[in-house]
C-alpha positions as CSV (number, residue, x, y, z in Angstrom):
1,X,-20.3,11.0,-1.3
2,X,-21.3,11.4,-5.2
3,X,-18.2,13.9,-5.5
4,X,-16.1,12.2,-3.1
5,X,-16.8,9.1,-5.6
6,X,-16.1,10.8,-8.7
7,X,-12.9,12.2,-7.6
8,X,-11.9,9.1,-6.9
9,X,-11.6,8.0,-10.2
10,X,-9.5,10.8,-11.3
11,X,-6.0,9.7,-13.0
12,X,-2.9,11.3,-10.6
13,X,-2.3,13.1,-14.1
14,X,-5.8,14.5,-13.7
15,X,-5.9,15.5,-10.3
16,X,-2.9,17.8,-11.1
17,X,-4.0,19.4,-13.6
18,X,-8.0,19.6,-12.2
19,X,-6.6,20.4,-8.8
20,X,-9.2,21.5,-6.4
21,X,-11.7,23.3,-9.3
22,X,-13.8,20.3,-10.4
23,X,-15.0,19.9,-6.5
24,X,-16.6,22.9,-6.1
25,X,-18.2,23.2,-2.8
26,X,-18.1,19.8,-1.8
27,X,-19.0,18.7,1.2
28,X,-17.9,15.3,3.2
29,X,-20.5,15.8,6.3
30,X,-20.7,18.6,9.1
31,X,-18.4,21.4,9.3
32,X,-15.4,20.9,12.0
33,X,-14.2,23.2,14.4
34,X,-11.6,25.1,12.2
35,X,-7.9,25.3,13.7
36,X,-6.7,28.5,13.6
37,X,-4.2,29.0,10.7
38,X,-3.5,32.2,12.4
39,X,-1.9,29.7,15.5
40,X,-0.1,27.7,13.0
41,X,1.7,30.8,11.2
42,X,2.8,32.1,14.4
43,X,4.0,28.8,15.3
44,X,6.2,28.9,11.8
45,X,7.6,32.2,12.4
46,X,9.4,30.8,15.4
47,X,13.4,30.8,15.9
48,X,16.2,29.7,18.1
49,X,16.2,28.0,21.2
50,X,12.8,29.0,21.5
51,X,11.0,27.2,18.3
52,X,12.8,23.5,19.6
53,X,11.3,24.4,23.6
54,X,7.9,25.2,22.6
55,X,7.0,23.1,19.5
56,X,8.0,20.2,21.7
57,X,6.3,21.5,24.8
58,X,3.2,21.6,22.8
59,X,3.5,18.4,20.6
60,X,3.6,16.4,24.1
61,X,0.2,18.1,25.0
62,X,-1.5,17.6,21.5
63,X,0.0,13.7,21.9
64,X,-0.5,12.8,18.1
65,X,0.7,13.8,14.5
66,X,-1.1,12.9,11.4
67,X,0.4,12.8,8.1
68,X,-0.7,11.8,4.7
69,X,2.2,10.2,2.9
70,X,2.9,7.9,-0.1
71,X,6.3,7.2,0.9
72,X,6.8,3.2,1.3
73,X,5.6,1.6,4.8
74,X,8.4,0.6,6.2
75,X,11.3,3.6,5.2
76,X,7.9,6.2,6.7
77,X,7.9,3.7,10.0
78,X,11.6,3.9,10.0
79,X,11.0,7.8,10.7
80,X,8.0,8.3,12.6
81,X,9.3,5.4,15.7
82,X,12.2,7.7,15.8
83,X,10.1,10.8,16.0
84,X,7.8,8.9,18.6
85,X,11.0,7.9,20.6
86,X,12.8,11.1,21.2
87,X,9.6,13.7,21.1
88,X,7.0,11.2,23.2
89,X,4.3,12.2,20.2
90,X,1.9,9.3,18.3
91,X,2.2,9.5,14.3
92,X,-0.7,8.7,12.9
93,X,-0.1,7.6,9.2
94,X,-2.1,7.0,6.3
95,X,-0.6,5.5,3.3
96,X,-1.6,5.8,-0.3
97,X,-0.6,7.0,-3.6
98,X,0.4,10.7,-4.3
99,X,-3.0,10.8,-6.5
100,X,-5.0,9.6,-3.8
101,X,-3.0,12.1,-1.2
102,X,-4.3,14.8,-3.5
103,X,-7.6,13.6,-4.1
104,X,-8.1,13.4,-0.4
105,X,-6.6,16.8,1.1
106,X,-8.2,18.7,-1.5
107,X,-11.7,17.1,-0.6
108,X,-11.5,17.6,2.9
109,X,-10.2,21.1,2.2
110,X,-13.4,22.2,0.2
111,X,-15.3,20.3,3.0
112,X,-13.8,22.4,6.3
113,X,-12.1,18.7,7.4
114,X,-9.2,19.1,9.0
115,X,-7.6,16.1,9.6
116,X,-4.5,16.3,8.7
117,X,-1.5,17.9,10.0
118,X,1.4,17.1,7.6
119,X,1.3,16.2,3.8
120,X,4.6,13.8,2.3
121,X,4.6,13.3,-1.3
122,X,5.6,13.8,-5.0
123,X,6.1,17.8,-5.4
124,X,3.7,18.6,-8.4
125,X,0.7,17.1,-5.6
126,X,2.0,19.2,-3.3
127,X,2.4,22.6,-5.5
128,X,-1.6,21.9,-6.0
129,X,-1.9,21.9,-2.4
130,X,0.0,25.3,-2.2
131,X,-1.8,26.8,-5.2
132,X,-5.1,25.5,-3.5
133,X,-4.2,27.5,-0.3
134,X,-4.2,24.2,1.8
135,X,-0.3,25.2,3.0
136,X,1.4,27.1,5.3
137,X,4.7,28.6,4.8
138,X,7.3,27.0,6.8
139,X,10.4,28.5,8.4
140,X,12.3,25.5,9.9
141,X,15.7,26.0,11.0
142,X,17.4,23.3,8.9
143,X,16.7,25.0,5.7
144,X,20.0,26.5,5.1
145,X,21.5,23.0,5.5
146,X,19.3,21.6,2.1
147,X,20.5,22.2,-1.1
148,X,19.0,25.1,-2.9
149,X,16.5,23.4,-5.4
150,X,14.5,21.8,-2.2
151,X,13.1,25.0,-1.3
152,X,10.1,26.9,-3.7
153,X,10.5,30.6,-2.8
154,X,7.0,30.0,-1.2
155,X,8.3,27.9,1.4
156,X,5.0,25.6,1.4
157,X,6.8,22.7,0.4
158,X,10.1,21.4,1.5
159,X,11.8,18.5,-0.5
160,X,13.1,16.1,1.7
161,X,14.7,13.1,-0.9
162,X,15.1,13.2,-4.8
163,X,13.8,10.6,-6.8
164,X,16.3,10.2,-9.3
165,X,15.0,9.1,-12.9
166,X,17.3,6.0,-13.6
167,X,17.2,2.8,-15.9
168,X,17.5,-0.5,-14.6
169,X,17.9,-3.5,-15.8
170,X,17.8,-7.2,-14.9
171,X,21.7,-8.5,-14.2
172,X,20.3,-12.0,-15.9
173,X,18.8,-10.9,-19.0
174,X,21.0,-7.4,-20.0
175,X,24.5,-7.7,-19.5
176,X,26.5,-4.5,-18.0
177,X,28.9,-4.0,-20.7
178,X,25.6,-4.0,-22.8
179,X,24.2,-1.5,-21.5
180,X,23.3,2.0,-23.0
181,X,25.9,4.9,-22.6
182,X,23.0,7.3,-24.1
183,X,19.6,7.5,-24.9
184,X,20.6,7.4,-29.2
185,X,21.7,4.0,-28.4
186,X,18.4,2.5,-27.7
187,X,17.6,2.9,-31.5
188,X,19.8,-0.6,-31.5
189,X,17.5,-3.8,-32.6
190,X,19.0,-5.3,-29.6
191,X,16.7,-3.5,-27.6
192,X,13.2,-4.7,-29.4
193,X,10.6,-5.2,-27.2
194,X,13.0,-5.0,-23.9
195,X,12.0,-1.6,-22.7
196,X,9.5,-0.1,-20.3
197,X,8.5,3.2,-18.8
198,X,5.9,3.9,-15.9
199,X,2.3,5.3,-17.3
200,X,2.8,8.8,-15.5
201,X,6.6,10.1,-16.2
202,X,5.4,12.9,-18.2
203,X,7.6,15.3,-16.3
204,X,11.0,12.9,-17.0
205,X,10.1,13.2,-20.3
206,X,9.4,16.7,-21.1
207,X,12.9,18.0,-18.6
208,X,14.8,15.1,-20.5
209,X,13.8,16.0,-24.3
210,X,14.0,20.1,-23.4
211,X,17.3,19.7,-22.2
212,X,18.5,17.7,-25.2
213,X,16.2,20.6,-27.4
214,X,12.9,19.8,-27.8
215,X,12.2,18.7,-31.2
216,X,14.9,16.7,-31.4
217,X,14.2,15.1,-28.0
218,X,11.0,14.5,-29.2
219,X,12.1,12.7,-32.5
220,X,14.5,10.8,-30.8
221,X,11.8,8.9,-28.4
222,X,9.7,8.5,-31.1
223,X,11.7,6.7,-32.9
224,X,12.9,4.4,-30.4
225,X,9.6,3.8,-29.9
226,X,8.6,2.9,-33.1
227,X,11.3,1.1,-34.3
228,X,11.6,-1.0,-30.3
229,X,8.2,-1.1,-28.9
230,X,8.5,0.1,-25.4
231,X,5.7,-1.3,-23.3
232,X,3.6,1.2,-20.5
233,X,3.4,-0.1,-16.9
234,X,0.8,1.5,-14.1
235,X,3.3,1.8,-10.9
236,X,6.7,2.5,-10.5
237,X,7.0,0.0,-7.5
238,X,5.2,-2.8,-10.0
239,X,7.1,-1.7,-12.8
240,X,10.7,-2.4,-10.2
241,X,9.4,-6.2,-9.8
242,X,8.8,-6.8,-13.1
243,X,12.3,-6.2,-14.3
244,X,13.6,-8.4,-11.2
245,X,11.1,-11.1,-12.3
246,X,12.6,-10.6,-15.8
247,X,9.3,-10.1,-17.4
248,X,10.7,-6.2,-18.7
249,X,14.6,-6.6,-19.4
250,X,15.3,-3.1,-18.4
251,X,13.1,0.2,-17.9
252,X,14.0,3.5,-18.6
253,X,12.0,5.3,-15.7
254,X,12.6,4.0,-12.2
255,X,13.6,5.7,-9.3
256,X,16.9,4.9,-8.2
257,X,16.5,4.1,-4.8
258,X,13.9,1.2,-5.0
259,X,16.3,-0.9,-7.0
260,X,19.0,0.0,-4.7
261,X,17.1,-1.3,-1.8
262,X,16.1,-4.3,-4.2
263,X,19.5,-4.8,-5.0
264,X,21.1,-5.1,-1.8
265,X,18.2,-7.6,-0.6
266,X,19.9,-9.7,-3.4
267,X,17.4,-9.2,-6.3
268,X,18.9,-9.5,-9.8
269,X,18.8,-5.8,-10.6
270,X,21.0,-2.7,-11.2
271,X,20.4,0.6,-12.3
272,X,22.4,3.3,-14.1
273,X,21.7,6.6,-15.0
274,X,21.7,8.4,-18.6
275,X,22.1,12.3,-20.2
276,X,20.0,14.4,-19.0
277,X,19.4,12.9,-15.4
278,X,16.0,13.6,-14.0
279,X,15.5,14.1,-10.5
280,X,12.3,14.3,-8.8
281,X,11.4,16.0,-5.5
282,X,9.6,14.6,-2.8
283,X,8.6,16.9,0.1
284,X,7.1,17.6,3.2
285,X,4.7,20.4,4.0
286,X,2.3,21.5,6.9
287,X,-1.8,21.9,6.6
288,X,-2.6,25.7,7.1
289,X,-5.4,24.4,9.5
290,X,-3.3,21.3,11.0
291,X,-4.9,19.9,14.2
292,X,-1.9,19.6,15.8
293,X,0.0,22.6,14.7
294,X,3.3,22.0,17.6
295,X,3.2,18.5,16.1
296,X,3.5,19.5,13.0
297,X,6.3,21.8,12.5
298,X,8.0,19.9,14.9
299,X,8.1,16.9,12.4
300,X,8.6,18.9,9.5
301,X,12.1,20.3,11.5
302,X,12.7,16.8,12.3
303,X,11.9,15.0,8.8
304,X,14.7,17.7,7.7
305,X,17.5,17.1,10.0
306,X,17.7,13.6,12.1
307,X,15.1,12.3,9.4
308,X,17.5,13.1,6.2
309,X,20.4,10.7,8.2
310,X,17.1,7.9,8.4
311,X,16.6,8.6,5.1
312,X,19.9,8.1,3.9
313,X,20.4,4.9,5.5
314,X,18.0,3.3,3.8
315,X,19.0,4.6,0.2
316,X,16.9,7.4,-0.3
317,X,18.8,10.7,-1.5
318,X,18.4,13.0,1.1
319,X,18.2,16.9,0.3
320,X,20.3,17.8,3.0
321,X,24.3,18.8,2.2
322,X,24.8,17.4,5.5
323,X,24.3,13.7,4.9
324,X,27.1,12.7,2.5
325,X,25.5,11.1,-0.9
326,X,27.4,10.8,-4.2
327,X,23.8,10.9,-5.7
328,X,22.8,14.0,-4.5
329,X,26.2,15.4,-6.1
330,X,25.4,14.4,-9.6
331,X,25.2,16.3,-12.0
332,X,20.9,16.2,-12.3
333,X,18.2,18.1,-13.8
334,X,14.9,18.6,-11.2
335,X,11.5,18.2,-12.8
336,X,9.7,21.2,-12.4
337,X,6.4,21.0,-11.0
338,X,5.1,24.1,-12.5
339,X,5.8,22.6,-15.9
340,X,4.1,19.4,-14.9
341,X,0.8,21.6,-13.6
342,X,1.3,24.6,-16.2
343,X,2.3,22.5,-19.5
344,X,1.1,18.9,-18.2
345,X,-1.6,18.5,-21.0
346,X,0.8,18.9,-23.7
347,X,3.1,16.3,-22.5
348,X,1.0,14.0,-21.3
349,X,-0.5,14.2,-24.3
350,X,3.3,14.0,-26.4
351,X,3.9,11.4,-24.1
352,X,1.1,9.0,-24.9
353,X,1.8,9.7,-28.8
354,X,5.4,8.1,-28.3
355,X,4.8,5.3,-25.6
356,X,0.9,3.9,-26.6
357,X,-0.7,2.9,-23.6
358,X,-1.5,-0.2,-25.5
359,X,2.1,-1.7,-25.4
């Protein structure tokens, strides 16, 4: 409990970087029968007609699927009722943030808990879990129908929607021939005190300023910093209500989708993307020791065929080349998670020097 407590309070930014070292060999209570993760890689390593007929076969009989997500509620219900309707299987979901995702799979990891059958969430939490030896390798089918940056050559991870680094801005307050056409333009006065960014977007940062060469990246936010104070927020999700409340004008790190969705349930917001676009992977990936192993895989194969059309739908930018997005067709720039775990102090720690926590 004293671990479980102190991990806890461990910033997402910490958790990445810590990953599973700091907890030892914590324990969360008795041990648990351990699922084979000998079952579970054989399971993987099936194709054709035969992986569809005995996943599902087996999924019926195990009856449930849990998975750890921090996708939004109601897009995740959207998914698993439509799982739970064709495949007759119960999807147990637990909801938090990607930090908390982490904090929790790693702890019952070290503790021989095995709980949980599929992890969904940002891809730096999910390159811990790999590193961390809580993933298997997958094999699904779809994979040659996703675009090539969703799949890690370890296969522990698939990315199954980009979150696409945009600005938005509120339509009330900024006006759209206003706007910035690049980032040198928010050294304009017009932009004091008008600006936010989210607390964690070291990795936006650090892929945005390399691309544009990193000392002069650097400079450049520094300046617009200085000379325009842009405030810090704790949340992307607070951070999108905000701007459509009008308290922040416009912020330069939220994920396109959310003000799309926003936007088209008649919010006054808009979004627009600048030079270098960041893009974000989120993925899906399967516990080594999953519970339900059939279950599983089987919604891993389905999150990345009949789940990228769900996610589409509801303005999420789907990996898949299948499911027609102009987004996905952008020219973009994917955040790397091995900078964000390899190189994360340094930015974090470049990216508190330009946007003070205390604004």
């Amino acid at each position: 409990l004293e671990i479980a407590m102190s991990v806890s309070r461990f910033s997402r930014r910490q958790m990445i970087q810590v990953g599973a070292a700091s907890l030892g060999a914590a324990t969360l209570g008795p041990l648990m029968a351990q699922p084979s993760a000998a079952t579970t890689a054989a399971l993987a390593a099936l194709t054709g007609p035969e992986r569809l007929k005995r996943l599902a076969e087996g999924a019926k009989k195990e009856g449930v699927v849990s998975i750890y997500t921090s996708m939004p509620q109601d897009d995740m219900a959207a998914l698993t009722s439509a799982f739970e309707a064709k495949y007759g299987v119960k999807a147990k979901v637990w909801r938090s943030g990607s930090e908390k995702i982490l904090q929790r799979g790693l702890l019952e990891a070290k503790a021989n808990r095995f709980e949980v059958d599929v992890f969904e969430t940002n891809s730096p939490e999910m390159e811990v879990l790999s590193r961390e030896k809580v993933l298997i390798a997958g094999n699904s089918p779809f994979l040659s129908e996703l675009i090539p940056q969703a799949i890690p050559a370890h296969k522990e991870w698939i990315a199954t929607r980009l979150n696409i680094f945009t600005c938005a801005y509120n339509t009330k307050l900024v006006r759209k021939e206003d706007l910035p056409k690049t980032y040198q333009d928010l050294l304009d006065p017009k932009w004091k005190g008008k600006l936010s960014v989210e607390a964690d977007d070291s990795d936006w940062l650090a892929e945005t300023v390399m691309k544009m060469g990193e000392e002069k990246g650097i400079a450049l936010f520094k300046e617009i910093a200085r000379k325009n104070a842009v405030s810090v927020r704790k949340g992307h999700t607070l951070l999108a209500n905000l701007v459509a409340s009008g308290e922040v004008p416009m912020a330069l790190t939220l994920y396109n989708y959310k003000i799309e969705q926003m936007k088209n349930s008649g919010a006054n917001v808009d979004w627009f993307a600048l030079d270098p676009t960041i893009a974000r992977p989120n993925s899906n990936g399967v516990a080594r020791n999953a519970p339900h192993p059939h279950a599983a895989l089987l919604f891993q194969d389905f999150e990345l065929s009949e789940g990228q059309v769900i996610l589409g739908k509801r303005d999420f930018i789907p990996t898949s080349i299948k499911v027609p997005s102009t987004l996905n067709k952008m020219p973009l720039t994917f955040a790397n998670p091995k900078t964000t775990l390899d190189d994360g102090h340094k930015w974090n720690k470049i990216y508190d020097e330009i946007f003070s926590r205390k604004g």
